[in-house]
Every structure is written in structure tokens, then in C-alpha cells.
N, C-alpha and C positions, 0 to 999 in steps of 0.2 A: 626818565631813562634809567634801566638798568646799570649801573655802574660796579659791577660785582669785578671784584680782584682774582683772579686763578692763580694760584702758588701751584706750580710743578716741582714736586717732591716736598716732604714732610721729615726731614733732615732737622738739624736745632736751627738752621739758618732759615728756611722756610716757616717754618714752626713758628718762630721769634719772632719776623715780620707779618703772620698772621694774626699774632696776639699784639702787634702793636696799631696796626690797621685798626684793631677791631678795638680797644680801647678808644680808638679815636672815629664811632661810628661810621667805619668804613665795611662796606659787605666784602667777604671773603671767603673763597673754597680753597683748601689742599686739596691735593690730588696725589696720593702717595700708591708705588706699585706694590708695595708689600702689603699681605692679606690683614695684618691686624697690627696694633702694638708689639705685641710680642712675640711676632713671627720668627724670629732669628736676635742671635746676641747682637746689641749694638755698639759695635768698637769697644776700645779704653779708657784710659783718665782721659782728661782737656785741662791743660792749663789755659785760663782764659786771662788776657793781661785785660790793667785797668783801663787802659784808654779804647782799646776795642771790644772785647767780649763783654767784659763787666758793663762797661757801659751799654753796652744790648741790652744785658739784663736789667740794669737799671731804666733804662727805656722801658720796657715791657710792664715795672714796676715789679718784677720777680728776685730783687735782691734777698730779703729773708730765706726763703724760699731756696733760693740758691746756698744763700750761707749756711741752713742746715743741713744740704746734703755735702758737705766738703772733708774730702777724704784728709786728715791730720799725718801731715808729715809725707803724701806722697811727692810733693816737688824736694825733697831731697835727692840728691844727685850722686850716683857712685860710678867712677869709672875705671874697667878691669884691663888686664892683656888677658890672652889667652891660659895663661900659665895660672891664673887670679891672684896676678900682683893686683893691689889696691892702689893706681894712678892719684885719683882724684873725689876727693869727696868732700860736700856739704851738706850743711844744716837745710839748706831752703831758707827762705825769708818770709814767706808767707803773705805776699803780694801780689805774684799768680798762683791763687789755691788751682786745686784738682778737684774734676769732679769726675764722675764718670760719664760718658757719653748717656748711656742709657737712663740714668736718673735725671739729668738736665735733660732728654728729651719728654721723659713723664713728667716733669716740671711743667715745661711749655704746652703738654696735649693738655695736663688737668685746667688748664687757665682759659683756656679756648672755650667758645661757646659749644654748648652740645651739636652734634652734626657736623660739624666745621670739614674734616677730615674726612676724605671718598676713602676708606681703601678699595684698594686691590683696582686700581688704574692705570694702569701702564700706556704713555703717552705714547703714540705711531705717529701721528703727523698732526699739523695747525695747518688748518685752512684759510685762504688770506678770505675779508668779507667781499661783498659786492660793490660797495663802497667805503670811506675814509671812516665816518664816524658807526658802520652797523658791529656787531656784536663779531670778535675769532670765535671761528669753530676748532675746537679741540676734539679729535678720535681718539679713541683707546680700543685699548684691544679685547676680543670679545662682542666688537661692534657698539659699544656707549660711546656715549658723546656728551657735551658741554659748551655752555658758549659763556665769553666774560666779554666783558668790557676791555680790561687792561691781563694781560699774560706775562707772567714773571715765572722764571724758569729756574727752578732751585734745584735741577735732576743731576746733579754731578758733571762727572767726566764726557760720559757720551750724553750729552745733554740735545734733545731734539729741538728744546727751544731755541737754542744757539746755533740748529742748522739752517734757521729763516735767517739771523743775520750775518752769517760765517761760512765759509765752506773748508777753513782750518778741522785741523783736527791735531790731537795731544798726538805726543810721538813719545817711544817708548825712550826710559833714560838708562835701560841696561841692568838694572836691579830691581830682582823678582824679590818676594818675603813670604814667609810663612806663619799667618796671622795664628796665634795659639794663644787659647783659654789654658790656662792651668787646672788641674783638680784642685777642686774646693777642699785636699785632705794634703795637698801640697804646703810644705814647711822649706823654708832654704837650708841649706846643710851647709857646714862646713864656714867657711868665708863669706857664702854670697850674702851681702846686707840687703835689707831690709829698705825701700826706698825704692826710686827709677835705677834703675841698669843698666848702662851701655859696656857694653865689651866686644873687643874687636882682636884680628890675626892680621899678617902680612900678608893675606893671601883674599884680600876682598871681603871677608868675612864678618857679620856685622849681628850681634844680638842687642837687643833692646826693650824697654818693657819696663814692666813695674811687677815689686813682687813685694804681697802685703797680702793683706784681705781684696781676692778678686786678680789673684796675681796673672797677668796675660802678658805673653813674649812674643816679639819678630823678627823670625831667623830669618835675616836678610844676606841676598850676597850679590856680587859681579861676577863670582866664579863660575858659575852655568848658564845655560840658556836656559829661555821661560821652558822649553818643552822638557827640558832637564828637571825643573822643579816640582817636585811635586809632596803632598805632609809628611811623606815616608822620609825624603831627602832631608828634614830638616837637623838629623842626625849626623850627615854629612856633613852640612857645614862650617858644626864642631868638632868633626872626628878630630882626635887628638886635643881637645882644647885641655885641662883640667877637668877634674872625674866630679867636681861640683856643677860645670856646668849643663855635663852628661845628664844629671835627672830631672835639668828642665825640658830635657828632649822627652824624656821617658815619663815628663809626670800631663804629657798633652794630654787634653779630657776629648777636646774637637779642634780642627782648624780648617783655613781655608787659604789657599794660595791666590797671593795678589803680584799683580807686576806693574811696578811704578812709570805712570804715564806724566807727562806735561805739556802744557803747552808753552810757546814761548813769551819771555820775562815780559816783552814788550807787545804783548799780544792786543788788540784791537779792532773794531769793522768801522768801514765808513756807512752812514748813512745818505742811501740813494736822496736827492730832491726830486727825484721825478712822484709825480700824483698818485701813480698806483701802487706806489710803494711807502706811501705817506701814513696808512696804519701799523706800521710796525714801528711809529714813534712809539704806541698803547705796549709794545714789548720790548722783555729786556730779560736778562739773568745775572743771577748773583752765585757767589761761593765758587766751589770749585767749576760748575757750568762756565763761568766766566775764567776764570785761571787756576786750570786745577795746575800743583808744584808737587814737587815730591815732596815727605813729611817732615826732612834732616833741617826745617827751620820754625818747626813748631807753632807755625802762622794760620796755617790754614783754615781752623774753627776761627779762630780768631777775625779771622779779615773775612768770611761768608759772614760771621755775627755785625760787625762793622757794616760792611752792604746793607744787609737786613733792615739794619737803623736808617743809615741815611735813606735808602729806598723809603721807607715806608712814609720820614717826614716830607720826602718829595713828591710821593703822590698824596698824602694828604694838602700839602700844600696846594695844589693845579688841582684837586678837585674842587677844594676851597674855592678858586678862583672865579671871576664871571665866564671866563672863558679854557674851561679845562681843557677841551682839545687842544690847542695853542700852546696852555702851558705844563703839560704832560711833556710835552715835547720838546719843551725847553728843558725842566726839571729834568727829565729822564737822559738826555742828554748829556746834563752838566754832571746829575751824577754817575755815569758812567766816569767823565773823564776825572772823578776825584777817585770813582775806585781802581781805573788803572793804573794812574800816579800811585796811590797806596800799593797796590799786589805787585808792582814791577820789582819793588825795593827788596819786596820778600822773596818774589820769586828768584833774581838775582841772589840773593843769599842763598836761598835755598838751591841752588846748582852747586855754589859754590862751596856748601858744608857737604854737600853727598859727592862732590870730587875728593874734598880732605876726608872722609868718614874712610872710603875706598880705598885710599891712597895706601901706598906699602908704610906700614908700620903705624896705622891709625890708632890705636888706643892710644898712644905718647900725644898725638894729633889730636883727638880728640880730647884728650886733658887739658892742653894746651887753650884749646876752646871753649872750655868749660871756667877754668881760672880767668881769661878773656871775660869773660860774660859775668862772673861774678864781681868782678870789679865794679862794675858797670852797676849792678844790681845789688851790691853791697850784703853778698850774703855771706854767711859764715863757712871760710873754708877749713877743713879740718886737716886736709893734709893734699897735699901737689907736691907730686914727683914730678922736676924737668927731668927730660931725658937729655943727659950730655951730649954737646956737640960734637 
């Protein structure tokens, strides 16, 4: 019997669990919408921590591999007011390195067996089979098609795979961002360091980013509505800030506006028992398709890399078995409910840092949560401004 795995979307999380599958003689297709590798820029840094991310990569066996792409010194931490007082800043620790999105994703494409990866597939709908054990039909658009054995859905936010078990859907949290590449001929002036950046206003106003080699910024706000935002606006939501942070509006090469969706912390579907709905044990989704959060807890790559792992030793496991249909569906079961336990904890923080990020007088706020965390993390802080009570 065919037993070929379908990864929907080609993300580092889909990616990751494709190449661990396939170490472990499991057949596997991606199915990514974008037309090539290098269709468009892909995101920023990731700090990947050791017990989640690294450990994917360590799963996959791509550690070296990883540790030579790591950007030196970008998890240093500096955070400004609008005025560019200097709040808060560290060294880093060098525990969650940085890498870039786009190089950990060529990481994962070069390790993959040649073909692995369809592009240019954009998923429309899963067709349920005629029966429990025959092959899902997958359409795409354009009129192709595919059929697997098992359907894992790694297509993000609006994730089609997650509309056979869900009829949830993310709901907006009120903060739009304006994603910007920096010009590769961009220098920081004045004050702004060299490192991650957050700086913030009393007025909802939220910049974020890294600025180094590959410097890329996110004028984020509460202040407007999505139809308000647009890459012109992102001038706006520094007017007035200091005249250094003015030429990271002015040094944009391209950007694109995003507005932050989630779903809820404690988010979940039940599994029907009834018989004709017994093949969609063979499906499931990981990363953000599963609980996408806003990004103010820097989990997200993290906990889809985490899924990734544990999915992949779950269905190698119930393939293993004498009876994989039975234990697909134990395994697939059980791990969902370790990855909702895990994304709940995040997702809860993560509301709860884009309440303080937002909050009136955030940068003090945000310092404040930064020296928090460094405790924790035992990193070198160079200097914390409390703001008086």
C-alpha cells in the first residue's frame, strides 16, 4: 500500500518534518504555493530555543549546518522611547542563536531528497475517500491533484487542512505591521545600536526588528485600522519619534503589510467517532495552521519546529506498527493533545506581551520585560532604566 505523507506548505516547519520522515524511510511530498525557492524574501532572524527548535534540528541531524549559518550577536537586545533614550540593553547569551528565516529554510530544501517539494500548489480543498483506509484526494488550483495516505497541514493561518477538522477561524487582535527589508546600503545613525530593536511611544506605536547585516524592521501599531495601514503609513507611526528613527522609514528597499491574526490560546477540535469520519484520524496540522499567536512571544517558529518533531516520530512510530491504521490514530491524537498543552502557554503569553507592548508608556514596559527575562536567561545586561514610580 502506498503510504506517502503530504506536507501542505514548505515553511521550516513542514520542511523539517519532511526531512525527518525521510531519514527515517518514510515517503514524502511538500506541497508548497509559492512558485520556486526564491520567489519572494522569506521573513527575519528566528531565535530557535534549545528544547524546541534546536532540537528539530538536531532531529533532522542539520545541527552543523545550522550552526554555520548563525548570525553573531543578533539576539542582542536594545530597547528605546521614542525620544532614543537607551531603556535596556544586552549582550545576549548565545543560547537562542539567530538565524535567518530564509537560510534555515535552504538548510532544510538542500537535505531533502531531489523532487520532494511540488511547487507552485495551492491547496482548494481535501476530498474525504470512499472509504477509511483508501488514499485523500488533495486539489489544487489550476485543476492538479494528489493523493497520500496521511495529510499534514503546515499552510499557516488560513490553513485548508484545518477546515476538515475546524470551522474556527483566527480573529483579528487589532495590530496591523509594516514588514520592511532595509537597503542593503543602510547604516544606523546616530544612537540606533546595532542588535534586535524594539522601541515604542504612548500612543500604541511599536518598531521592532534587527539591524545589522540584513537589517529588516516592523512598524507596528494599534493606532489605525487595517484599511488605514498601508508601506506609505509606516512613516506615521513614527511621526515625531527622533530623527534616527526617521531613516529607518526612509531607508525601506520593499515591504508588505501584515495584520496580526490568532486563534484562541486554548484552541482545539473534537474528533467525530462516527465511521465516516474515521479517515481524518490520517490528518492533522502543525505550526501556526494549528495555533497561529501574534509574534510579541517569539514562540511561534519554535513550537511549529517542536510539532514537526514530535509528528514525524509519531507517524513513524504507527507506521512501524502491525497495525497502522489503529495506531496513527492513537499517535496522532495523543500528539495533538501534547501540542496544545505546549502552544496554549505561548499563546497566553503571547496576548498578554502585545497587551503590555501596546499599553500607554510601553518602552518603560517593555524594559521592564526584557530585564524579567534576562534573569531567567542569565544574560548580560548592560544597562536598565526603571522608570520611577
Amino acid at each position: 500500500m502506498n503510504r506517502t505523507v503530504a506536507i501542505i506548505g514548505g515553511g521550516p516547519a513542514g520542511l523539517c518534518l519532511a526531512r525527518i520522515l525521510q531519514t527515517n524511510a518514510v515517503s514524502v511530498k511538500v506541497y508548497e504555493l509559492e512558485e520556486s525557492r526564491n520567489s519572494r524574501p522569506q521573513g527575519g532572524y528566528l531565535d530557535l530555543h534549545e528544547e524546541t527548535g534546536q532540537r528539530a534540528i538536531r532531529e533532522a541531524n542539520l545541527y552543523a549546518e545550522f550552526r554555520a549559518n548563525l548570525q553573531p550577536g543578533a539576539d542582542r537586545m536594545n530597547v528605546m522611547d521614542e525620544t532614543g533614550n537607551l531603556l535596556y540593553q544586552d549582550l545576549g547569551d548565545g543560547a537562542i542563536p539567530e538565524i535567518e528565516r530564509q537560510d534555515l529554510k535552504g538548510i532544510l530544501l538542500d537535505a531533502l531528497e531531489p523532487n520532494t517539494v511540488e511547487w507552485d500548489h495551492k491547496l482548494e480543498k481535501v476530498d474525504s475517500p470512499a472509504t477509511d483506509s483508501e488514499q485523500i484526494r488533495l486539489n489544487f488550483s489550476g485543476g492538479k491533484t494528489a493523493e497520500a495516505y496521511i495529510v499534514v497541514g503546515a499552510d499557516g493561518a488560513w490553513s485548508k487542512v484545518r477546515n476538515v477538522l475546524s470551522e474556527l477561524k483566527p480573529m483579528f487582535t487589532g495590530v496591523s505591521l509594516v514588514d520592511a527589508i532595509l537597503s542593503p546600503s543602510f547604516k544606523p545613525t546616530g544612537n540606533l545600536p546595532l542588535g534586535a530593536l524594539i522601541a515604542s511611544d504612548k500612543n500604541s506605536n511599536l518598531l521592532m526588528g534587527f539591524l545589522g547585516p540584513s537589517s529588516r524592521m516592523y512598524f507596528s501599531t494599534k493606532a489605525l485600522t487595517p484599511e488605514e495601514v498601508t508601506v506609505a503609513s509606516a512613516k506615521k507611526f513614527i511621526a515625531g519619534w527622533h530623527e534616527d528613527f526617521q531613516v529607518l522609514a526612509d531607508s525601506i528597499q520593499n515591504a508588505t503589510v501584515r495584520h496580526i491574526f490568532a486563534l484562541p490560546p486554548k484552541m482545539n477540535w473534537h474528533r467525530s467517532s462516527d465511521a465516516s469520519e474515521s479517515w481524518k484520524s490520517r490528518l492533522t496540522v502543525i505550526g501556526d495552521a494549528a495555533h497561529v499567536m501574534s509574534p510579541f512571544a517569539g514562540e511561534g517558529a519554535n513550537l511549529a519546529l517542536a510539532d514537526a518533531t514530535d509528528l514525524a516520530n509519531s507517524i513513524i512510530s504507527a507506521l512501524a506498527s502491525e497495525d497502522p491504521l489503529t495506531a496513527l490514530k492513537s499517535q496522532i491524537e495523543n500528539f495533538e493533545q501534547v501540542m496544545w498543552d505546549r502552544a496554549e502557554k505561548a499563546a497566553e503569553m503571547s496576548a498578554q506581551n502585545l497587551n503590555s507592548m501596546f499599553s500607554g508608556g510601553s518602552a518603560a514596559v517593555i524594559a521592564e520585560l526584557m530585564f524579567k527575562y534576562s534573569a531567567v536567561r542569565k544574560r548580560t545586561v548592560l544597562k536598565y532604566y526603571k522608570q520611577p514610580q
